[in-house]
C-alpha positions in Angstrom: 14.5 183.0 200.6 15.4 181.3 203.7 17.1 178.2 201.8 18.5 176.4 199.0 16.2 174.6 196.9 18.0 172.5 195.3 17.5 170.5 191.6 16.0 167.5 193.0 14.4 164.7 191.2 11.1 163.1 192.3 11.7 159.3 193.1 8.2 157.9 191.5 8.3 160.1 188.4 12.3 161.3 187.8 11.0 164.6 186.4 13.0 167.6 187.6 11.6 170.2 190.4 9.7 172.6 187.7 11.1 176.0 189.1 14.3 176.7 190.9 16.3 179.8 192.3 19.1 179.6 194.2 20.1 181.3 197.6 22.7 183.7 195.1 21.2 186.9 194.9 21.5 187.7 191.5 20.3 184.7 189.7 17.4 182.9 189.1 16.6 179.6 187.5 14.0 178.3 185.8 11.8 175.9 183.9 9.3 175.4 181.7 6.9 172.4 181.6 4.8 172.4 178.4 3.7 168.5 177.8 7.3 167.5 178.9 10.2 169.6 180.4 12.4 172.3 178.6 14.5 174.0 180.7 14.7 177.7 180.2 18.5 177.7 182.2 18.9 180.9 184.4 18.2 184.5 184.2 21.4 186.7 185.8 21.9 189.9 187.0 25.3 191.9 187.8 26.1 193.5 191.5 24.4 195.5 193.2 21.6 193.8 192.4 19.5 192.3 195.0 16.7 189.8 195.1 14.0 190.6 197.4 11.4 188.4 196.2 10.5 185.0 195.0 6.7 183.9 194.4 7.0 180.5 192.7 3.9 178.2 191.7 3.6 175.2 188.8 2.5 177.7 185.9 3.1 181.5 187.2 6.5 182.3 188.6 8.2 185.4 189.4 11.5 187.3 190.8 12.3 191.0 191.9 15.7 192.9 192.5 16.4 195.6 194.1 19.3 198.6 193.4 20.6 201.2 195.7 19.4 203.6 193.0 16.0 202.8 193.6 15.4 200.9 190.2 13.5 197.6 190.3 14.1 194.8 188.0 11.4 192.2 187.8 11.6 188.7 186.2 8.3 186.6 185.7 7.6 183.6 183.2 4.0 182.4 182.9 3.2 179.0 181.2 0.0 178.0 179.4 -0.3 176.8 176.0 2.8 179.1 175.0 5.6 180.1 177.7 6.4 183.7 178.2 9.3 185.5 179.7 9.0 188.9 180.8 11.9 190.8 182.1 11.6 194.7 183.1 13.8 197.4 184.7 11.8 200.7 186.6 13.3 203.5 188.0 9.9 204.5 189.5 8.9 208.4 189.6 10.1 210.9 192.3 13.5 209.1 192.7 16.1 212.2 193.3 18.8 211.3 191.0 19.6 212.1 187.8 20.2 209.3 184.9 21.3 206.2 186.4 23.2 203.0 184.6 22.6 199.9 186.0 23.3 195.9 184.3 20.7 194.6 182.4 19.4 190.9 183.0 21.3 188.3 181.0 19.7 184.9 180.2 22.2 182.1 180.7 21.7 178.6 178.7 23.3 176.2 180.7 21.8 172.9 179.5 24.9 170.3 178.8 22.7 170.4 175.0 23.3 173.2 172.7 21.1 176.1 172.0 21.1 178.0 169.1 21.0 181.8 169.2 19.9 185.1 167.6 20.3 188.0 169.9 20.3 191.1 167.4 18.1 194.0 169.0 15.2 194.4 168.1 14.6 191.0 167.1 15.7 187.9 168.8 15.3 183.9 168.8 16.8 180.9 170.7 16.0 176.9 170.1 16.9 175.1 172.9 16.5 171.5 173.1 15.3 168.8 175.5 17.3 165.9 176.5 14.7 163.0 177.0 15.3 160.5 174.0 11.6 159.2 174.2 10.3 163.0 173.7 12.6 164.8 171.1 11.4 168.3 170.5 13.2 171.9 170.3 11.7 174.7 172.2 11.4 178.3 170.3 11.6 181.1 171.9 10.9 184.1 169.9 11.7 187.9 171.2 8.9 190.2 170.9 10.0 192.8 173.2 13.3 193.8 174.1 16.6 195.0 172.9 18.7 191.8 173.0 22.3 191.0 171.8 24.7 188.1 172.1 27.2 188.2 174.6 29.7 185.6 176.4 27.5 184.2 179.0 24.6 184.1 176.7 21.6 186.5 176.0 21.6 190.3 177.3 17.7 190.7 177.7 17.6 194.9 177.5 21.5 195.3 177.2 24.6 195.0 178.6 24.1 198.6 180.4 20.8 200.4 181.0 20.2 204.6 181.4 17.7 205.0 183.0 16.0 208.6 184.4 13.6 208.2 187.1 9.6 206.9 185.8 11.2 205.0 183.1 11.0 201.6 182.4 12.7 198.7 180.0 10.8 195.5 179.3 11.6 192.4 177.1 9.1 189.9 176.5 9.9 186.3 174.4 7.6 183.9 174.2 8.1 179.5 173.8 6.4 177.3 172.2 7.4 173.4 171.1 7.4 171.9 168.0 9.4 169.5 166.0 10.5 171.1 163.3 13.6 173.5 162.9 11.4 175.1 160.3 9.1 176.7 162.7 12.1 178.5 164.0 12.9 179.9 160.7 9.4 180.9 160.2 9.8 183.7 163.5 12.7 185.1 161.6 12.1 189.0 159.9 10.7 188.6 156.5 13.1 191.4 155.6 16.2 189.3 156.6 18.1 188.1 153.7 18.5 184.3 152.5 22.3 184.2 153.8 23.9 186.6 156.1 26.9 185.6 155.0 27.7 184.7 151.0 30.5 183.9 148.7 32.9 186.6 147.3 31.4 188.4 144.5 27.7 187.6 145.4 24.9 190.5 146.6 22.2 190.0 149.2 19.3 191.6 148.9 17.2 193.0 152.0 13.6 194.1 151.1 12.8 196.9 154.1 10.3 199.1 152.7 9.1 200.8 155.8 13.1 200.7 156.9 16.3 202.2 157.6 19.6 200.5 156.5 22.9 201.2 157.6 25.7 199.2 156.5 28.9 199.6 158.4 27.5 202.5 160.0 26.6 204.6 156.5 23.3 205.2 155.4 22.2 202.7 152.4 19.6 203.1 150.4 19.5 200.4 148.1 17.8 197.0 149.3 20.3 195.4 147.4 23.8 195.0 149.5 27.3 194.6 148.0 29.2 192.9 147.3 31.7 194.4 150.4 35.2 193.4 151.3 35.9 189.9 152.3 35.0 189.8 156.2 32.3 191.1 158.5 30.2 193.6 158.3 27.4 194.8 160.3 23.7 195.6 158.9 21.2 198.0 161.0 17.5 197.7 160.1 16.1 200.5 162.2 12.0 200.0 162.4 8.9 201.3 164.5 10.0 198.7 167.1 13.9 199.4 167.1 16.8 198.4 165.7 17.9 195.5 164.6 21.7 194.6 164.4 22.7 191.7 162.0 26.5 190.6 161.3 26.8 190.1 157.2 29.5 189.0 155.8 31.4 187.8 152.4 33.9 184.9 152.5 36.8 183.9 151.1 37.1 180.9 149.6 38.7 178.2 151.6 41.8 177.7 148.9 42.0 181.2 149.2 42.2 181.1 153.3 44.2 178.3 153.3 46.8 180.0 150.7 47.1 182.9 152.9 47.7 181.5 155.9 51.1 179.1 154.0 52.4 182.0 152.9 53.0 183.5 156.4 53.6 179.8 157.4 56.4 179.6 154.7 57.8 183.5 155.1 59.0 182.5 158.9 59.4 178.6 158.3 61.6 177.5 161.5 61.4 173.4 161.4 61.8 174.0 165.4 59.1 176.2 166.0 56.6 175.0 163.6 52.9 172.8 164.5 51.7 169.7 163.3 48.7 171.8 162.4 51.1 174.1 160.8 52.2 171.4 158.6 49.1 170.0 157.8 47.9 172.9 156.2 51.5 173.1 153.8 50.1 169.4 152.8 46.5 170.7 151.9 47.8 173.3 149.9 50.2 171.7 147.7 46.7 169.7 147.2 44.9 172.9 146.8 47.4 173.9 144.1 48.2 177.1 145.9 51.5 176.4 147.8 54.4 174.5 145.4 55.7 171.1 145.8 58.8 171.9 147.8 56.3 172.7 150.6 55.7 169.0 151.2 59.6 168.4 151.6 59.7 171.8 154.2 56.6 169.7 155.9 57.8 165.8 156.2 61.0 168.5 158.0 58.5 170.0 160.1 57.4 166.8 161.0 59.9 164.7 162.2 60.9 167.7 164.4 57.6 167.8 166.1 57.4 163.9 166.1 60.8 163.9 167.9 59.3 164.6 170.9 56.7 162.7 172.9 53.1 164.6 173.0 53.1 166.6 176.5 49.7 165.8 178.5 48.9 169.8 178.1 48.9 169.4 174.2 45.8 170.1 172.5 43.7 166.9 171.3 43.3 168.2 167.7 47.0 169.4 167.0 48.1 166.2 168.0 45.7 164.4 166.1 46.3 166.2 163.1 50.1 165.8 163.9 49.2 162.2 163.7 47.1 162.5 160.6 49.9 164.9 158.3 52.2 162.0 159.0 50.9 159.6 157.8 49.6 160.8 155.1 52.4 162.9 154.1 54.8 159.9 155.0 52.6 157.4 152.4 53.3 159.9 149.8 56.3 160.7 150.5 57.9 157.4 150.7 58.8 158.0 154.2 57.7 154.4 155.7 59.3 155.9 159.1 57.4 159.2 159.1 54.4 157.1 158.5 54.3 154.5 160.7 55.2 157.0 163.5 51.9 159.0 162.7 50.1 155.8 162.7 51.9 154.7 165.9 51.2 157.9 167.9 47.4 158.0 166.0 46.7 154.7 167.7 47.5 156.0 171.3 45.2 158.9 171.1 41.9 158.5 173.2 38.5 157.2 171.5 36.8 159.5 174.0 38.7 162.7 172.1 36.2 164.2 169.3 38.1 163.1 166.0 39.8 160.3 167.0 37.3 157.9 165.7 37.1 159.1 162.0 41.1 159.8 161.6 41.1 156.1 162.8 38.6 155.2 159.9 40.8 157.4 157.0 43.9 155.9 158.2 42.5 152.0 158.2 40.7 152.8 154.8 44.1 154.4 152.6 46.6 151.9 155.0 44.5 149.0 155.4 47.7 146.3 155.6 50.0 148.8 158.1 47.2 149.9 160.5 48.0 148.8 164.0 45.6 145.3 164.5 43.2 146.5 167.4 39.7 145.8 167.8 38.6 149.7 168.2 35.6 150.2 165.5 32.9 148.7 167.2 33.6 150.7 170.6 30.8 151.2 172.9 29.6 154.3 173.9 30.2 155.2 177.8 27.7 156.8 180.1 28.0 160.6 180.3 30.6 161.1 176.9 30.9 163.9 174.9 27.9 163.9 172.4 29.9 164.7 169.4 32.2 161.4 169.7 28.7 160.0 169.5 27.9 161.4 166.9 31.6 160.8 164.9 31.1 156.9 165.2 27.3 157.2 164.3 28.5 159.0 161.2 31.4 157.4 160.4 29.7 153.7 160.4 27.1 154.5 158.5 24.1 155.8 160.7 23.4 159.1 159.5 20.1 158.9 159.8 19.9 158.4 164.0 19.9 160.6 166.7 23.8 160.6 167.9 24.9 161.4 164.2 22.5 164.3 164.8 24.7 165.9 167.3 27.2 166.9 164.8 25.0 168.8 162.5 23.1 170.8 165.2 27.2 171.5 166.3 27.6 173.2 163.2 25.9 175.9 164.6 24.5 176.7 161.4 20.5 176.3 161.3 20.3 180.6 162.7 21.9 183.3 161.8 25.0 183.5 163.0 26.3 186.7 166.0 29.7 187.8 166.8 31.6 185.0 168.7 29.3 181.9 167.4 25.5 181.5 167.6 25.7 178.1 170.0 25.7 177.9 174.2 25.7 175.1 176.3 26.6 174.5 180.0 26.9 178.7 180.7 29.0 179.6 178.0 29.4 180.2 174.7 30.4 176.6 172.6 34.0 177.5 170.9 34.8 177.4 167.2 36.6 174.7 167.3 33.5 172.2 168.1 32.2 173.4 164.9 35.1 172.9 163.1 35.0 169.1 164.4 31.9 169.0 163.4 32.1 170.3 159.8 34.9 167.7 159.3 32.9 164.5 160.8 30.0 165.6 158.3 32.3 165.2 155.6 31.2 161.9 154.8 27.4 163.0 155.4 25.3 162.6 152.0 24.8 167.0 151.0 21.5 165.9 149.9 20.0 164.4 152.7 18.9 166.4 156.0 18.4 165.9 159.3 16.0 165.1 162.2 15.6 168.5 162.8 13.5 169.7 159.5 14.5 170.5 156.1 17.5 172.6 155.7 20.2 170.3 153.6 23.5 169.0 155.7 25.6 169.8 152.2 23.8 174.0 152.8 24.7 173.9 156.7 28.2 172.5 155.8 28.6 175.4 153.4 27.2 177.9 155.8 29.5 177.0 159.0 32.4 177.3 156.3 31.8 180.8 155.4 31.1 181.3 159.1 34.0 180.4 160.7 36.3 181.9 157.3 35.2 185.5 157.9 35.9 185.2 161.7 38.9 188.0 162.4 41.1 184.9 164.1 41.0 181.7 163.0 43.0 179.1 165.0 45.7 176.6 162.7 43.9 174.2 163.8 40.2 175.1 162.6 41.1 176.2 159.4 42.9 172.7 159.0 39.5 170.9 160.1 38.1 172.7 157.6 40.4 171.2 154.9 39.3 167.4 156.3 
C-alpha cells in the first residue's frame, strides 16, 4: 500500500469505510456489512511478518504476509448472507529448511463495546456487538476451523506459535451471522459441553462424549461424569476427529467461605497503619457473614480512622476509596461512631458521578441515612457524551429502568452469557476487560429482579449473577477489592 486509508465517515450517509488496513505491516482491519455494520476489529501478526498484498472490494477482501522462511500467511473475509474469515499459514513445498516456528495470526477486538469470547481449540465462538441504538443486534461468529485459544490481546486464530515443515499448511475458518438473540450463540456451542463449566463445591458435571477422549488435569478419564475436584480450576481436554478442545472447569467456594479466608490472613498481620479501606470492608462483611467474631468490627472502625486520616491521593484507586467511603459509614452507623460516619459520608459525596459505583453507594447511603446525607441535587444526573457505559448502566439500574438498554450494559459486563477462558471471557478497545468491571457489575445488578432477563435472550440475570460469582472465586488472585464487590 502506498497510503494510509484512514477510518473515515461518509458525510451523506455517516456509515464507516467498509474495509480498512493500515500502512503497519502486520495488521489488518476489517469490517463486515451484513444489513448494517459489525465491525470484525483487526487481524494481527508478530515480526517478521510482512504484508505484501492488499485486494480490498465491498464483499470479498483479502491480505497476504510474507516470512523470511518462505511461509505465507493469508487473511481473506468474504460476505454474503453469512460472513466468513479465513486465515491460513503455508510453508509451500521445496523450501530448504527444516521445521520452522513462526507467530500465528491473532484477531484483536477493539470495538469500545464488549465482546464475549470462547477461544478453546478446536472449538471457538465470539459475540460482538454493534453500537447503532436504532439497530441493536449481536454478531456470532462461530469457529469451524482452526485451533484457537484466548490470549491477552484477544483471539490466537492457529496458535500462539506455529511448526511448520515445508508443504504444510494451517487454516482457521469462522463464520458470522446476526441475530438478536444470545440464544443463537448458545446454540453453536458443543452439544458435549456441560451445563456449567464451573459449579458449586460438592456438585458433578457431566460431559456426554461418546466418540471422545477426556482428560481432566492432564489424566485420562473415563467416566462422562466429572468430580467433584478440588476447589479451583481445572482444565478439561475433549480430543475429537477435528482436534482438541480445551475447556477451563472449575468448582467454587462459597463466597462466606472466600471471604472467611481472606479475614483470617487480614486479622493474622492486622497493622491499623498498613491496612485498606477494602481491607476493612471485608472484616465488616464477615462479622455479617458470621465467620469473623465481633471484635473484628472494633479492629475495623481502627483501621478506618487511620486510613481516613489522610486525604485520598489522586493515584488512589476509585473502588478502594469508595468502599473506604462506604465501610465508614456503615460501620460508623453501627458503631455509634457519628464521626467515623459522617467522614465516610463526607468523603463519599466528593467522589466523581462519572466513577462506576459512585452512583449506587450514593443511593445505599441516602436510603439507610436519609436525614444525615449531604443535601445535593445528584440523582437525576444527566448522562454526558462519550461516558463510561457501565455508569449508564448503574443509574439505569439503580432508578428503576432495568428493563432499557443502558441497564443492559451491566449484565453483558458480567461476562457471563459464554463460557468462561483463563484471564476473563470479555475484550474491548484491544485488550482483555479486567475483573474488576465484572465485579462492578455483579454489585450494580444486585438490585436487578433474579427472575427477570435481559434484552439479550433468555438466560436469567439472578443465573449470570451466580455464574460471574463462581467465576471470579476460583480465579488464582482475587484483588481486596473484587472480592469485597462481590459482598455488595
Amino acid at each position: 500500500m502506498s497510503g494510509v486509508q484512514h477510518a473515515g465517515e461518509d458525510g451523506r450517509t455517516g456509515r464507516a469505510s467498509p474495509v480498512l488496513v493500515s500502512t503497519v505491516p502486520t495488521s489488518a482491519s476489517l469490517t463486515v456489512e451484513l444489513g448494517l455494520e459489525v465491525k470484525v476489529s483487526h487481524i494481527s501478526v508478530g515480526q517478521p511478518w510482512t504484508l505484501v498484498s492488499c485486494q480490498e472490494s465491498a464483499d470479498d477482501s483479502s491480505w497476504m504476509w510474507t516470512h523470511p522462511c518462505g511461509a505465507v500467511l493469508s487473511a481473506r473475509l468474504r460476505q454474503s448472507d453469512e460472513a466468513e474469515l479465513i486465515a491460513g499459514i503455508t510453508m509451500p513445498p521445496g523450501i530448504d529448511t527444516a521445521e520452522m516456528t513462526v507467530p500465528g495470526p491473532i484477531w484483536i477486538p477493539d470495538d469500545p463495546l464488549p465482546a464475549a469470547v470462547w477461544a478453546a481449540g478446536a472449538h471457538g465462538l465470539v459475540v460482538t456487538r454493534t453500537c447503532r441504538d436504532e439497530h441493536p443486534a449481536l454478531m456470532v461468529w462461530r469457529q469451524d476451523m482452526g485451533d484457537s485459544c484466548a490470549v491477552d490481546e484477544g483471539v490466537s486464530l492457529l496458535g500462539s506459535e506455529i511448526a511448520l515443515a515445508p508443504g504444510n499448511s494451517r487454516m482457521a475458518l469462522w463464520r458470522g451471522r446476526l441475530t438478536d438473540d444470545i440464544g443463537e450463540a448458545l446454540g453453536s456451542l458443543p452439544a458435549w459441553l456441560p451445563a456449567e463449566t464451573i459449579v458449586d463445591q460438592p456438585e458433578e458435571m457431566v460431559c456426554h462424549t461418546p466418540d471422545a477422549g477426556i482428560l481432566v488435569d492432564g489424566a485420562e478419564h473415563t467416566s462422562e461424569t466429572i468430580g467433584p475436584l478440588p476447589v479451583g480450576a481445572h482444565d478439561l481436554a475433549i480430543h475429537e476427529s477435528r482436534g482438541a478442545t480445551r475447556v477451563l472447569i472449575g468448582w467454587s467456594p462459597d463466597l462466606a467461605t472466600a471471604v472467611g479466608a481472606r479475614v483470617d490472613e487480614i486479622l493474622s498481620g492486622f497493622d491499623p497503619r498498613t491496612v485498606t479501606g477494602p481491607q476493612m470492608w471485608l472484616l465488616m462483611s464477615a462479622v455479617g457473614m458470621r465467620v469473623a467474631p465481633f471484635s473484628a468490627l472494633e479492629m475495623a472502625v481502627e483501621g478506618l480512622e487511620n486510613v481516613l486520616s489522610r486525604p485520598f491521593g489522586s493515584a488512589d484507586d476509585h473502588v478502594a476509596r469508595l468502599l473506604t467511603c462506604c465501610a465508614a459509614f456503615r460501620l460508623g452507623h453501627r458503631m455509634s461512631d457519628p464521626e467515623l460516619r459522617d467522614e465516610g459520608l463526607r468523603r463519599l459525596w466528593e467522589l466523581s458521578l462519572d466513577e462506576p459505583g459512585t452512583f449506587m453507594s450514593r443511593c445505599i447511603a441516602s436510603a439507610e441515612l436519609a436525614t444525615l446525607v449531604p443535601e445535593h441535587v445528584w440523582v437525576n444526573v444527566v448522562s454526558g457524551e462519550g461516558e463510561d457505559p457501565l455508569v449508564r448502566a448503574e443509574r439505569a439500574i439503580w432508578t428503576g429502568r432495568c428493563a432499557s438498554r443502558d441497564a443492559d450494559e451491566a449484565v453483558w459486563e458480567l461476562g457471563a452469557f459464554l463460557p468462561t477462558v483463563p484471564g476473563g471471557p470479555l475484550y474491548a478497545q484491544g485488550h482483555r476487560v479486567s475483573r474488576r468491571r465484572a465485579a462492578l457489575a455483579h454489585a450494580m445488578t444486585t438490585v436487578w429482579p433474579e427472575e427477570l432477563t435481559s434484552s439479550f435472550g433468555s438466560p436469567r440475570v439472578g443465573e449470570l449473577r451466580q455464574r460471574t460469582l463462581r467465576r471470579l472465586l476460583v480465579s488464582e488472585h482475587l484483588d481486596d477489592e473484587d472480592l469485597a464487590l462481590l459482598t455488595w
